[in-house]
N, C-alpha and C positions, 0 to 999 in steps of 0.2 A: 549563520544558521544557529538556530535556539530549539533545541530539545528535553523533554521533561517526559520522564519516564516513570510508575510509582507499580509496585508490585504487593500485592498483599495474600496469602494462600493462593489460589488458583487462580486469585483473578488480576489482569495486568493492564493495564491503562498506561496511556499518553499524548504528547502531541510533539510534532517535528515543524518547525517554523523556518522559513528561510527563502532570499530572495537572490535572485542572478539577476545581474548586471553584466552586459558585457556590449562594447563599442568595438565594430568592425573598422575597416580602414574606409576611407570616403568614398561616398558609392553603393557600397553595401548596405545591409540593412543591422539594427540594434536589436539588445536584447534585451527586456524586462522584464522578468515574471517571477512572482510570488506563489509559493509553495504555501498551505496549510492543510497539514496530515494528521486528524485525530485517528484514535482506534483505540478499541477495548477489545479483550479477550479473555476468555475462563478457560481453564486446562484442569479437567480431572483426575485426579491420583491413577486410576485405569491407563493416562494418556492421549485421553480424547480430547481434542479443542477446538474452539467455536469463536468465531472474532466480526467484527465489523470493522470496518475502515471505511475512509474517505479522502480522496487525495486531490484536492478541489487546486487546481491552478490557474490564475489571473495572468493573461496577456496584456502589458499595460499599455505596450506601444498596441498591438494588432485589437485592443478592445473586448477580448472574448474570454468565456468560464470554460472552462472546464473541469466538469463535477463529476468521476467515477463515485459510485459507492460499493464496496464488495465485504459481501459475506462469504465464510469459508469454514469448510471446519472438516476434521477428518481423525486416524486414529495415529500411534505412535505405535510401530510395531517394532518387535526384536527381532533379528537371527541373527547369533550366538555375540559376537562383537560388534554387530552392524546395528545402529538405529535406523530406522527409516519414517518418517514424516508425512503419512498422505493424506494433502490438502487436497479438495474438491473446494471450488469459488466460482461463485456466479458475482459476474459485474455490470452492471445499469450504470448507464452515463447521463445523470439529469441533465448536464448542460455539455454537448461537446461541438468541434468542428464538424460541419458536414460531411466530410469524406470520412471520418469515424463512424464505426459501429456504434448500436446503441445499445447492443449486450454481447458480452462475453462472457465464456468459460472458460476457466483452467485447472489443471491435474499437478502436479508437483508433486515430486516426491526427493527432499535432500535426506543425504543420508551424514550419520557419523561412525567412522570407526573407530573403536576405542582400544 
């Protein structure tokens, strides 16, 4: 796995690279697939942030893409020692398996206490 991360004021860029290998015992079936995760994001002083990603994975035995892309973005709120994080993401699958969705939604909200 190869990750590269670079942050400047609000705004945070990267990308996550890396590939599984794994051999089942005779009989079964192998595994090969390639990960590539870029994404960008801006986070305003306010707490608000806004991001793109793309989490594109190659089948290299089964031959297939699979290409989410998701946008997200939402605000950071307080109460009293509690952060809370709430992302809204909508995801579009350019290239996926059949029995996958072609859009998704999610809500999230992690929290930290401090």
């Amino acid at each position: 796995m190869v990750a590269a991360i670079k942050q400047k004021g609000g705004l945070t860029y990267g990308i996550l690279l890396n590939h599984l290998w794994f051999f089942y015992e005779p009989g079964t079936s192998d595994i090969s697939i390639a990960l590539v995760d870029p994404s960008l994001s801006y986070t305003w002083k306010n707490g608000f942030s806004a991001g793109v990603e793309e989490q594109s994975t190659y089948d290299w035995i089964g031959e297939h893409w699979t290409i989410p892309f998701k946008m997200d973005a939402g605000p950071l709120i307080y109460f009293d020692r509690l952060e809370i994080s709430f992302i809204s993401a909508g995801v579009y699958c350019v290239a996926h398996d059949p029995s996958d969705p072609t859009w998704r939604i999610t809500i999230t909200g992690p929290f930290v206490i401090k």
